[in-house]
C-alpha positions as CSV (number, residue, x, y, z in Angstrom):
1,X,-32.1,29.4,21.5
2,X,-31.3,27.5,24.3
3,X,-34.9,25.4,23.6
4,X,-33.4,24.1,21.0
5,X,-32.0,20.5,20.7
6,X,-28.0,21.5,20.6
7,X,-27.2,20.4,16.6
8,X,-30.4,22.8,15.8
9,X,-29.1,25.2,17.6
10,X,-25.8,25.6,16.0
11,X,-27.6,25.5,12.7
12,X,-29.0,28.3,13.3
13,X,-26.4,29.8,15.4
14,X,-24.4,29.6,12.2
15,X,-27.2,31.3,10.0
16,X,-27.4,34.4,12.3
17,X,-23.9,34.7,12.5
18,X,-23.6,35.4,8.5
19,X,-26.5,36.9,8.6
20,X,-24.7,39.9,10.9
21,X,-21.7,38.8,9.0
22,X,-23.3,40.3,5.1
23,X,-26.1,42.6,6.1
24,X,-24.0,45.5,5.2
25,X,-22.1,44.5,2.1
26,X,-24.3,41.8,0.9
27,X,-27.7,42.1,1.9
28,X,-29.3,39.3,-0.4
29,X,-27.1,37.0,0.9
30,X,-27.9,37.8,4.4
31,X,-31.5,37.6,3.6
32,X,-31.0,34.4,1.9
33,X,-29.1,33.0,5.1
34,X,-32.2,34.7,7.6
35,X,-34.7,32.4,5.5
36,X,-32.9,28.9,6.2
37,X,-32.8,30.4,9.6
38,X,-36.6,31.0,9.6
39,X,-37.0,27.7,8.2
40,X,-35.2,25.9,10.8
41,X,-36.6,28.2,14.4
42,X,-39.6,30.4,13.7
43,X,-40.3,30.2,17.2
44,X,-37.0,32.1,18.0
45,X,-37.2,35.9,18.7
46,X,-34.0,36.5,17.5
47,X,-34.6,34.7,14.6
48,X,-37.6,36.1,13.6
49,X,-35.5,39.6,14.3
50,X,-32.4,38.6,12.5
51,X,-35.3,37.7,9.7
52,X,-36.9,41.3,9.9
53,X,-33.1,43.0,9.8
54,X,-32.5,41.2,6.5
55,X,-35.9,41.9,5.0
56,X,-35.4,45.4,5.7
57,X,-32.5,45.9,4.3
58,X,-33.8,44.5,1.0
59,X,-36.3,47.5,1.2
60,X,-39.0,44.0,2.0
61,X,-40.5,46.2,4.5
62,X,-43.9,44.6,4.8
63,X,-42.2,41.3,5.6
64,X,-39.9,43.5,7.8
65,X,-42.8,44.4,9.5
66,X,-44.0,41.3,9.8
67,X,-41.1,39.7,11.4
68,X,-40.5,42.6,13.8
69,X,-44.2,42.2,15.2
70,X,-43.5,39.0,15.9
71,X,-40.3,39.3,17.5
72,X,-41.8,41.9,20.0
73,X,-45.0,39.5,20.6
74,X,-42.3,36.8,21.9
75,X,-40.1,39.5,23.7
76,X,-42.5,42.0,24.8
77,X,-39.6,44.6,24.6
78,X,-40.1,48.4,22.3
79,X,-36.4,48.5,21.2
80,X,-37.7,47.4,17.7
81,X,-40.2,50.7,18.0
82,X,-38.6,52.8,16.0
83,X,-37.5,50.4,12.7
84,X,-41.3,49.1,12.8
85,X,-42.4,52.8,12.6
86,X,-39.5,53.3,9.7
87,X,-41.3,50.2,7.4
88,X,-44.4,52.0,7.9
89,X,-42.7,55.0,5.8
90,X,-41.3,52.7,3.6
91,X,-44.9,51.0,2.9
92,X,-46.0,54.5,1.8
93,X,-47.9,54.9,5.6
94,X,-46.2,58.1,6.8
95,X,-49.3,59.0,9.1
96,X,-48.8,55.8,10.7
97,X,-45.4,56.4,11.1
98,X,-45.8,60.1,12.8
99,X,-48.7,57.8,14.9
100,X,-46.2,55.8,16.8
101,X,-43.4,58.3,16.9
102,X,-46.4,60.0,19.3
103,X,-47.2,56.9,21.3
104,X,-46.5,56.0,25.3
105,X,-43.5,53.3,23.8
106,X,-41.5,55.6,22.5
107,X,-40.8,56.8,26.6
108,X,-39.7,53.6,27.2
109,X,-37.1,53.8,24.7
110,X,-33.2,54.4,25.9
111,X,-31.8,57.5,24.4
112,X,-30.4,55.8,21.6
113,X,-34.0,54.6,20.5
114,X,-35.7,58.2,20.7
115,X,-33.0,59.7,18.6
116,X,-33.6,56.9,16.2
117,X,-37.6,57.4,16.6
118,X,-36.9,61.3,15.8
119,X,-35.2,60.3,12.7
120,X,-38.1,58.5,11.8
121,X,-40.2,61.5,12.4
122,X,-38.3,64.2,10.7
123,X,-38.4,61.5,7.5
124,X,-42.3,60.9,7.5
125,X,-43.0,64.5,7.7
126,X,-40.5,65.3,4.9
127,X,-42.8,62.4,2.9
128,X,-45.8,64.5,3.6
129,X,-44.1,67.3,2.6
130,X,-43.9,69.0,5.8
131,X,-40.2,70.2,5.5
132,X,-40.3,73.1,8.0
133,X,-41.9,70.5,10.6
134,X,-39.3,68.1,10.1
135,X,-36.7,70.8,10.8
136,X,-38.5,71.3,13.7
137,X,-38.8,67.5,14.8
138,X,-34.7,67.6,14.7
139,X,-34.4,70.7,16.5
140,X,-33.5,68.4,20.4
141,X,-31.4,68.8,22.8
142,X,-29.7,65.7,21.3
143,X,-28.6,67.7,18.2
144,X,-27.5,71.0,20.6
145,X,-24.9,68.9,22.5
146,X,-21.8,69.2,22.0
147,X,-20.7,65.4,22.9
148,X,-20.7,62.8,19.9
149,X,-22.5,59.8,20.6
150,X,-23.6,56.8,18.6
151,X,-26.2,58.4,16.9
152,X,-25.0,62.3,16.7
153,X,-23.4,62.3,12.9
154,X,-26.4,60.7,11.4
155,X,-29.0,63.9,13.7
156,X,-26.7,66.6,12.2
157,X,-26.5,65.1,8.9
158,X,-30.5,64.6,8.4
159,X,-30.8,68.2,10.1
160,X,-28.3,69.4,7.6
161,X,-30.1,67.6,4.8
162,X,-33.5,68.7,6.0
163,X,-32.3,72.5,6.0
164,X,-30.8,72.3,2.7
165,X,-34.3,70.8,1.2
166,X,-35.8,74.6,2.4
167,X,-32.9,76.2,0.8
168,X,-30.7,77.1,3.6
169,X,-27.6,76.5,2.1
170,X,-25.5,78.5,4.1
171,X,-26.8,76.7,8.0
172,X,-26.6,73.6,6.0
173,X,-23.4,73.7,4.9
174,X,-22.5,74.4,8.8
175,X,-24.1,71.3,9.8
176,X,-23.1,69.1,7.2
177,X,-19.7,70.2,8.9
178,X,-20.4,69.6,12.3
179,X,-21.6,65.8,11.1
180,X,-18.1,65.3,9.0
181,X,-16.5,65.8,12.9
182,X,-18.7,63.5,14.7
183,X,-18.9,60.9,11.9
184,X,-15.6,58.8,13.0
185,X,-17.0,55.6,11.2
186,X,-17.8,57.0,8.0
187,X,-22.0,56.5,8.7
188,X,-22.6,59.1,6.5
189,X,-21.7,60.6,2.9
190,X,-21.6,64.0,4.8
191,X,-18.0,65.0,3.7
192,X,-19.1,64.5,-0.2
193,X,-22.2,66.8,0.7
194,X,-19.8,69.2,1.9
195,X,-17.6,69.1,-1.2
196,X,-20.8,69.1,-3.2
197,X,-21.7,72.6,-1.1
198,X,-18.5,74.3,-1.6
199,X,-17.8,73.4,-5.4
200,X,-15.3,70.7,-4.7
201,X,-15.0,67.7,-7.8
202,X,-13.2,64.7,-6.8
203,X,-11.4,63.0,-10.0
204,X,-10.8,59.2,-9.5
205,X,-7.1,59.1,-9.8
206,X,-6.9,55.7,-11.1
207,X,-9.5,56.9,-14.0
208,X,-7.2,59.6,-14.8
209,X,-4.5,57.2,-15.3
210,X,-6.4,55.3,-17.6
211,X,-7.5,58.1,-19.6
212,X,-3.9,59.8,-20.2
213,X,-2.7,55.7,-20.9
214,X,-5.5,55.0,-23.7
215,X,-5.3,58.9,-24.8
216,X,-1.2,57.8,-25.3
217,X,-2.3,54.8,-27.1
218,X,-3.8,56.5,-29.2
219,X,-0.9,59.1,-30.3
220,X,1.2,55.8,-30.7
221,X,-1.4,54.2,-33.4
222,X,-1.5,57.7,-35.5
223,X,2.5,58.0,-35.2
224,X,2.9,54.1,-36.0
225,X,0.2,54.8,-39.2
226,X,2.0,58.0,-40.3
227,X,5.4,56.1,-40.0
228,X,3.4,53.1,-42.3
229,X,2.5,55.5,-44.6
230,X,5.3,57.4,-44.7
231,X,7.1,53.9,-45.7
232,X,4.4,52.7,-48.2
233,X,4.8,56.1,-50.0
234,X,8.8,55.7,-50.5
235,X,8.6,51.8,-52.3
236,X,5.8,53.3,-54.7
């Protein structure tokens, strides 16, 4: 942004910021916040990626797209590979999105991008219904290791999900607890899967409270009726 006059600048600076700021608990109002920023620097790259972020998280993914295009026109870069391929699924385009998980800019991604780029795969072929492929797409050396990185609770969890989906339970049950140890951040709902596997049902204690307190009212209002009763029937 530094092509911007300085005032502009922190505009926009201020836009992005809450734009990174709600994306994950709020995302309408980070998409409203990546349109004033649109509005004020199209010609930005991080802008116009900020604006694709936003749009995608609002399931917008043909203006997702759009916005990620652009960024990569203005930055040249394929880091933004693997979410383009991901609007592609969620445009109903599958095929396209198996296309570019096979093209020469997927080498060019760091380890971190391929992973995210198998993902991708393993999900488009599950939309085409090709569930033992997308096993297969998982299957890396990524998902053998032993060492949790970034991305290694999210592999295990969509290779645990993807086996369960064929009706392994019992491998999927072992992977869904190999995610619950790498997932340090709590990424993934993999530790509810795992309860769901083994017959666990969590009760909201708070609920429960609530319950027994209206389920005492209630014993109250019949004991205070039958004592009412009780008192109308002496004066007759």
């Amino acid at each position: 942004m530094q092509s911007l006059p300085k005032t502009l600048a922190e505009d926009v600076a201020k836009n992005l910021v809450m734009v990174a700021r709600l994306i994950d608990e709020d995302p309408e109002g980070a998409y409203g916040y990546s349109k004033v920023a649109l509005r004020l620097a199209s010609r930005v790259a991080a802008v116009r990626e900020a604006g694709g972020f936003a749009a995608y998280a609002n399931q917008k993914y043909g203006e997702a797209l759009a916005e990620f295009r652009a960024a990569r026109r203005m930055t040249g870069t394929v880091e933004l590979w693997p979410v383009m391929a991901d609007c592609e699924r969620g445009l109903g385009r599958p095929e396209k999105a198996l296309d570019m998980a096979g093209a020469p800019e997927v080498h060019k991604l760091d380890k971190a991008g391929q992973v995210e780029m198998r993902l991708v795969a393993a999900g488009a072929r599950r939309d085409m219904g090709q569930l033992d492929a997308a096993i297969v797409t998982l299957q890396s050396p990524e998902l053998a290791s032993n060492s949790v990185q970034p991305w290694t609770a999210r592999l295990r969890y969509a290779y645990a999900d993807a086996l369960l989906a064929v009706g392994r339970e019992g491998e999927a049950r072992e992977w869904f607890a190999k995610a619950v140890e790498a997932d340090r951040d709590g990424s993934t709902d993999a530790s509810d899967r795992l309860a769901e596997l083994d017959g666990v049902e969590f009760v909201d204690a708070l609920d429960e409270r609530e319950s027994e307190g209206e389920g005492a009212g209630d014993g109250e209002s019949v004991q205070a009726s039958e004592e009412d009763g009780g008192k109308d029937g002496g004066q007759d």
